[in-house]
C-alpha positions as CSV (number, residue, x, y, z in Angstrom):
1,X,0.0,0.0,0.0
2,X,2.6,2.1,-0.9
3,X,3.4,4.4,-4.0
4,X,2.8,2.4,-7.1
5,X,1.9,-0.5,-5.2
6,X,-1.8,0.0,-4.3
7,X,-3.3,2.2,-1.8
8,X,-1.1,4.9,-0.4
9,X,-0.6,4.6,3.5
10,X,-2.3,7.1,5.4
11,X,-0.9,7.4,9.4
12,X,-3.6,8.7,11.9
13,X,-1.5,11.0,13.2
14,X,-1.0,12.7,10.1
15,X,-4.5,12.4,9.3
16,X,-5.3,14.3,12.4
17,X,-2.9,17.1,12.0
18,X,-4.6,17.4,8.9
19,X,-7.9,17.9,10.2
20,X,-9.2,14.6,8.4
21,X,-11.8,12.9,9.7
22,X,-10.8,9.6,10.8
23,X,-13.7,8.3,11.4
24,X,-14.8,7.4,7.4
25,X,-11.7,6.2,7.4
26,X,-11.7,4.1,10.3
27,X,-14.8,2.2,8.8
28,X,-12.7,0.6,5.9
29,X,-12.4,-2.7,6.2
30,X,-10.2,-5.7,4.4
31,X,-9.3,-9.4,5.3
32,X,-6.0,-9.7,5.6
33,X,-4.3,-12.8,7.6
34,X,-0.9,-13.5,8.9
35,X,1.4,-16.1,9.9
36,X,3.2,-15.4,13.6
37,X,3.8,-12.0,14.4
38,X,5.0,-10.5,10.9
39,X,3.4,-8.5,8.1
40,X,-0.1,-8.6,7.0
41,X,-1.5,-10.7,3.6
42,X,-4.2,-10.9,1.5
43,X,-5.3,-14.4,1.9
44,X,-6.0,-16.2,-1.6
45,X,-7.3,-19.4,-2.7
46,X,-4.5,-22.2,-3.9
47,X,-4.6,-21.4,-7.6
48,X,-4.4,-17.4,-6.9
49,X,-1.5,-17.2,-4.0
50,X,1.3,-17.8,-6.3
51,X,0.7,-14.2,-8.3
52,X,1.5,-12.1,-5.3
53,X,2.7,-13.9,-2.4
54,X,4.4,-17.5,-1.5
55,X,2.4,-16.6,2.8
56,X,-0.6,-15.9,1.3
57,X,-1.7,-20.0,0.6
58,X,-2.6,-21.4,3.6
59,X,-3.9,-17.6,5.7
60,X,-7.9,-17.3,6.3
61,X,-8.1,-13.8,7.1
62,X,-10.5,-11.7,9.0
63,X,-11.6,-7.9,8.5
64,X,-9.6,-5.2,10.0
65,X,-9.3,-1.2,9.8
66,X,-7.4,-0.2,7.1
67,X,-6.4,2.1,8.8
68,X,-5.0,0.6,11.4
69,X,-2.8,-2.1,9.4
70,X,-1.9,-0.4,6.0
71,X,1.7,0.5,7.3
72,X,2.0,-3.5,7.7
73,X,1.0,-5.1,4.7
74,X,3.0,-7.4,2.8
75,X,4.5,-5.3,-0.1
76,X,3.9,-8.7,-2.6
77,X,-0.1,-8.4,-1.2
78,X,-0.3,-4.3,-1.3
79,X,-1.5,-4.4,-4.8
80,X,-4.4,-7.0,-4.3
81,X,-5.6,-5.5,-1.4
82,X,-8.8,-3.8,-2.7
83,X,-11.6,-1.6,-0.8
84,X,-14.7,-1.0,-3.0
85,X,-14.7,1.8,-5.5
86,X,-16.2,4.6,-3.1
87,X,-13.8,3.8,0.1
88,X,-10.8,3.9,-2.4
89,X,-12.0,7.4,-3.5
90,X,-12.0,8.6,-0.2
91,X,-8.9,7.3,1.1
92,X,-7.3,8.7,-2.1
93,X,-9.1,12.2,-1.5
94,X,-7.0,12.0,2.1
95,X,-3.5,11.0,0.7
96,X,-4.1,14.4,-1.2
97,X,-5.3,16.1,2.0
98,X,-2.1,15.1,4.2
99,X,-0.2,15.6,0.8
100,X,-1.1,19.0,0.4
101,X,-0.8,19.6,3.9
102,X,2.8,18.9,4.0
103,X,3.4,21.0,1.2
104,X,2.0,24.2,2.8
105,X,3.6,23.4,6.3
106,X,6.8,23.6,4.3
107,X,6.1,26.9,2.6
108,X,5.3,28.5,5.9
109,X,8.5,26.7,7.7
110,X,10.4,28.3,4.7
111,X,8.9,31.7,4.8
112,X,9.4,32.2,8.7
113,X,12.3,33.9,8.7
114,X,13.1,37.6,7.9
115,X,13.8,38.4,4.2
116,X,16.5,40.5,2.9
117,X,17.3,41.6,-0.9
118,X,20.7,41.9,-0.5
């Protein structure tokens, strides 16, 4: 769920600082499994695991926030992982948010100090 890999990760605390709403965003759900302690996968049946991900064959998943477990997804399952058409729109809509957020908190860190011609 990162860059070109699928969904972009969003972090709450960004989110926040923002001024997103969480809450939409806490309401997006996907089954995801995993094996021990590690990163998250999207669970497939035993013709479909070998296109993304060797872990993802024997996993039964449950739902979880999104929100909560994008930073931890399997880069080999990122791209499967799909939300349904509106959900992707609006976590997209707060990648730009945070996105554009950053941007103008570094134009006003830039433009703090005084200014001189010379």
């Amino acid at each position: 769920m990162r860059r070109d890999r699928g969904l972009p990760v969003l972090r709450e605390k960004e989110l926040l600082a923002a001024g997103v709403d969480v809450g939409p965003l806490r309401r997006i759900t996907v089954v995801l499994g995993r094996a021990g302690g590690g990163k998250w996968h999207a669970p497939a049946e035993k013709v479909e695991w070998r296109s993304h991900c060797r872990y993802a064959q024997h996993l039964t998943g449950s739902p979880l926030a999104l929100l909560d477990v994008c930073e931890h997804v399997c880069r080999h399952c990122a791209p499967v992982v799909s939300v349904e058409p509106g959900e992707e729109a609006l976590w997209r809509a707060a990648a730009y948010v945070v996105a554009a957020d950053g941007r103008v908190r570094r134009l006003e860190d830039q433009e703090a100090g005084p200014r001189s011609w010379v």
